[in-house]
ZADO-993725 format. One line per 4 residues: number of its first residue (from 1); for each residue x, y, z of N, C-alpha, C. Coordinates in nm, 3 decimals, decimal comma. Each point is the difference from the previous one (the first is absolute). Example, Ala and Ser with C-alpha at 12.3 -4.5 7.8 and 13.67 -1.06 7.14 Angstrom:
1) 1,319 -0,569 0,780 -0,089 0,119 0,000 0,090 0,120 0,000  -0,035 0,105 -0,072 0,082 0,119 0,006 -0,077 0,109 0,073
//
This chain:
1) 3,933 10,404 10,878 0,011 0,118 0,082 -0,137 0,063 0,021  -0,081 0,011 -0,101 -0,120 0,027 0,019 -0,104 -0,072 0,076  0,007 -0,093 0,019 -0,093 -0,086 0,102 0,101 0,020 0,138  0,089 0,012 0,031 0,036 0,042 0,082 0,002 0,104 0,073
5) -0,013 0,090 -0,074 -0,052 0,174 0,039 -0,131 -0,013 0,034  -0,092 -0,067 -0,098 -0,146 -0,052 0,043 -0,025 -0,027 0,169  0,090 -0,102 0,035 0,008 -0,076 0,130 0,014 0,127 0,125  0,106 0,039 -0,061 0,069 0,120 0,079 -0,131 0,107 0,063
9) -0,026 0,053 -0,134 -0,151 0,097 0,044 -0,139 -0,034 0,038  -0,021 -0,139 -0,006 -0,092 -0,024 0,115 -0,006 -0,139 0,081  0,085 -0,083 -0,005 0,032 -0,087 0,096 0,048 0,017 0,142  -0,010 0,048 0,100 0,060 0,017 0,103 0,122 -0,082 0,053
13) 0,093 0,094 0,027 0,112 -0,092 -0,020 0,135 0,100 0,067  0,070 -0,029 0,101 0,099 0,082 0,116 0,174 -0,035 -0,119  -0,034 -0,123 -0,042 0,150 -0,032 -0,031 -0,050 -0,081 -0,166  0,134 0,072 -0,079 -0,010 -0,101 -0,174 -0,026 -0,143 0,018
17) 0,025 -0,059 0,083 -0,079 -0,141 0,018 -0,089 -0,074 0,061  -0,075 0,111 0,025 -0,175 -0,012 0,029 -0,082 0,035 -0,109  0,054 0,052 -0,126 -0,056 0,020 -0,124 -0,012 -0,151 -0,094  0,069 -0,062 -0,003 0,004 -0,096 -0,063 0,020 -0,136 0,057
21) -0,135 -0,115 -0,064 0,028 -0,141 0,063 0,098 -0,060 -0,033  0,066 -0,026 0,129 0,112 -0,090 -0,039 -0,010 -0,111 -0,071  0,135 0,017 -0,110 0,000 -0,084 -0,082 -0,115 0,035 -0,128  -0,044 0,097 -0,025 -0,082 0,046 -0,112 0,049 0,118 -0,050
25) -0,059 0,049 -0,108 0,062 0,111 -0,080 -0,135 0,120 0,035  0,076 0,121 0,004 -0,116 0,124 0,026 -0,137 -0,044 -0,066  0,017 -0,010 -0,171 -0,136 -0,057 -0,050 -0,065 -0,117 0,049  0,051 -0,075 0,082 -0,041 -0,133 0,034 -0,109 0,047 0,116
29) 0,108 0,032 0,045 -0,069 0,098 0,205 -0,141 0,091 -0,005  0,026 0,123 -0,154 -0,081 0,044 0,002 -0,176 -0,103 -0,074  0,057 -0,047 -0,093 -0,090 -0,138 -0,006 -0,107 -0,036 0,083  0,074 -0,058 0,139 0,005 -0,068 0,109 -0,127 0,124 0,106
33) 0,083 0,123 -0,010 -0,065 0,081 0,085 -0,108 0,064 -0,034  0,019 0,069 -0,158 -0,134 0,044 -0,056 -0,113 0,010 0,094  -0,096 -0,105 0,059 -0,115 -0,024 0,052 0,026 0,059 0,110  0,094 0,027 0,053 0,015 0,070 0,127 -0,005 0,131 0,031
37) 0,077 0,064 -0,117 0,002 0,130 -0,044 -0,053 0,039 -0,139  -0,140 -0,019 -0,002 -0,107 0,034 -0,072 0,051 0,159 -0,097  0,051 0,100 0,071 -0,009 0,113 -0,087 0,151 -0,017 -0,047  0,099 -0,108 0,036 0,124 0,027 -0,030 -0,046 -0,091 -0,170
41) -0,069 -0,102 0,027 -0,056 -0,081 -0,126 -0,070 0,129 -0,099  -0,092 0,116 0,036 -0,067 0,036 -0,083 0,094 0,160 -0,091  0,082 0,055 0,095 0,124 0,051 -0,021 0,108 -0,040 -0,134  0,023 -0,134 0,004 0,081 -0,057 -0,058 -0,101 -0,073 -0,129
45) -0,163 -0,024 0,022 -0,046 0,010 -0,173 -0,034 0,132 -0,033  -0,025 0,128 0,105 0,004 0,091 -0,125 0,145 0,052 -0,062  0,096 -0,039 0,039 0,178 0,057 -0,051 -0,049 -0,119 -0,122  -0,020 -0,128 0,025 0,019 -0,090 -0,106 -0,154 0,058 -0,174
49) -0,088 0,097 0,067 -0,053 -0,008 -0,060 -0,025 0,136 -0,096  0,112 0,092 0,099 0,033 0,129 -0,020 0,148 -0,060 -0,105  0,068 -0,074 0,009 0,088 -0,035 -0,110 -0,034 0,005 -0,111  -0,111 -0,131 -0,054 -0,056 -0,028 -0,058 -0,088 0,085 -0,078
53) -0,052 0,106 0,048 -0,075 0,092 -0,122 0,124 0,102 -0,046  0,128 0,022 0,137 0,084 0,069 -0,083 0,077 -0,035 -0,135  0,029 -0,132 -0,034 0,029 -0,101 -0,061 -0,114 0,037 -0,156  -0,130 0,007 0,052 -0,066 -0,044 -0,153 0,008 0,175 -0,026
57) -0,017 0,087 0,102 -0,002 0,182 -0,078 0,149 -0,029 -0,035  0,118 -0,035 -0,008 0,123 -0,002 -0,046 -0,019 -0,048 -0,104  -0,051 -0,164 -0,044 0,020 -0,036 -0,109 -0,136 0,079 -0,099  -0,118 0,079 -0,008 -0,063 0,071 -0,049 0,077 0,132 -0,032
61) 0,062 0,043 0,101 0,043 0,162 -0,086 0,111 -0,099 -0,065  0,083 -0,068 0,007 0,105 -0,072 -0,127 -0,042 0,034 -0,081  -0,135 -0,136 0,005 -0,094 -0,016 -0,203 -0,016 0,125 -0,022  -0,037 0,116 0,089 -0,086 0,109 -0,069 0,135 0,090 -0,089
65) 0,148 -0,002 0,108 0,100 0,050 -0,112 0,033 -0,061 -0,076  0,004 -0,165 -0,057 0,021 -0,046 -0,090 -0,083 0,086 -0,101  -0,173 -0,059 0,040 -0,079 0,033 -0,106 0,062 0,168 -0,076  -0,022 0,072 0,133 0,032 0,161 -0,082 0,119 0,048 -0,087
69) 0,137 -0,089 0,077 0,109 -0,018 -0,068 -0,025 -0,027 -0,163  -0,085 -0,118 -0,019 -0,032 -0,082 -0,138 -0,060 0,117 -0,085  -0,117 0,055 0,076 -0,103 0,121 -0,073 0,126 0,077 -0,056  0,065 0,076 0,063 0,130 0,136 -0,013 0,033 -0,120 -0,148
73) 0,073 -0,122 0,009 0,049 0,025 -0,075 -0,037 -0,059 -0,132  -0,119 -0,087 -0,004 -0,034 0,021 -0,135 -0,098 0,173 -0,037  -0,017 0,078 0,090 0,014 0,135 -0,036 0,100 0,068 -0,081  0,096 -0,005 0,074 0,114 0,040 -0,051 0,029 -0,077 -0,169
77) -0,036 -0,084 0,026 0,079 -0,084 -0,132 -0,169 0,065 -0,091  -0,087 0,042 0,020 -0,120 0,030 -0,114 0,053 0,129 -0,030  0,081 0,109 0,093 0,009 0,131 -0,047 0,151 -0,009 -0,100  0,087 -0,115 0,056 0,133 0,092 -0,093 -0,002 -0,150 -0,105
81) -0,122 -0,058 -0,044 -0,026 -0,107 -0,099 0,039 0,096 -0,154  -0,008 0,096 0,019 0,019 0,137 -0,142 0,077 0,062 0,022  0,120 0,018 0,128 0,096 0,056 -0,026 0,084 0,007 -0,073  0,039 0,135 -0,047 0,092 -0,026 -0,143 0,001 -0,053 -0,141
85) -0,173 -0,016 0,023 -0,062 0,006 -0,167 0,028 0,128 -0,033  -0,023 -0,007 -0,148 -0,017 0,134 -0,034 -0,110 -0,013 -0,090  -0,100 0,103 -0,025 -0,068 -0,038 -0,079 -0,014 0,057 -0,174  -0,001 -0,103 -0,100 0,064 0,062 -0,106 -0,140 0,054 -0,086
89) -0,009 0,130 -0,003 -0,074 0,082 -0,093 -0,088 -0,032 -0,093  0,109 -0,056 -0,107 -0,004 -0,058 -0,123 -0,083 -0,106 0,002  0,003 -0,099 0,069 -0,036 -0,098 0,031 -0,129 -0,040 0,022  -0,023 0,145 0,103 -0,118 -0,031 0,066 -0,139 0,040 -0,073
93) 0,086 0,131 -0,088 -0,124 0,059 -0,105 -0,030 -0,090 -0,155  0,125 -0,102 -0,027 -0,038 -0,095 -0,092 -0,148 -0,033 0,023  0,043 -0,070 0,119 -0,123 -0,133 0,067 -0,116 0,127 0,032  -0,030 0,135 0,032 -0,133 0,046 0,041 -0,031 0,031 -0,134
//
């Protein structure tokens, strides 16, 4: 569908089957035509290239909530590592 919409917005074309070579598939046609329609080619690598960095900032903020996720929780696990000790008096003034 997307190479077809491609075709659509800058191929010139009165009727749906002046968009596409017969007997080929939209990607085939646009393939085919590329060289003809120079900005419909340069259009369609920046979407492909505008994907593509959206893709790696997606998988970067991931790692970055994994990572911070991980921080929180061996945080968490250093503060309540003494919860519910108690500390015994006696004990402590033996040993000082």
């Amino acid at each position: 569908m997307y190479f077809f919409q491609l075709l659509e917005l800058f191929k010139p074309w009165r009727d749906e089957s002046d968009l596409c070579t017969e007997g080929k598939t939209s990607y085939e046609t646009l393939v085919e035509k590329q060289l003809n329609y120079p900005v419909m080619k340069e259009y369609h690598e920046q979407q492909v290239h505008t994907t593509s960095q959206d893709e790696e900032i997606h998988t970067a903020v991931k790692e970055k909530a994994r990572q911070l996720s991980e921080e929180t929780a061996v945080a968490e696990d250093e503060e309540t590592a003494l919860e519910g000790y108690v500390i015994n008096h006696a004990e402590t003034a033996i040993v000082s």
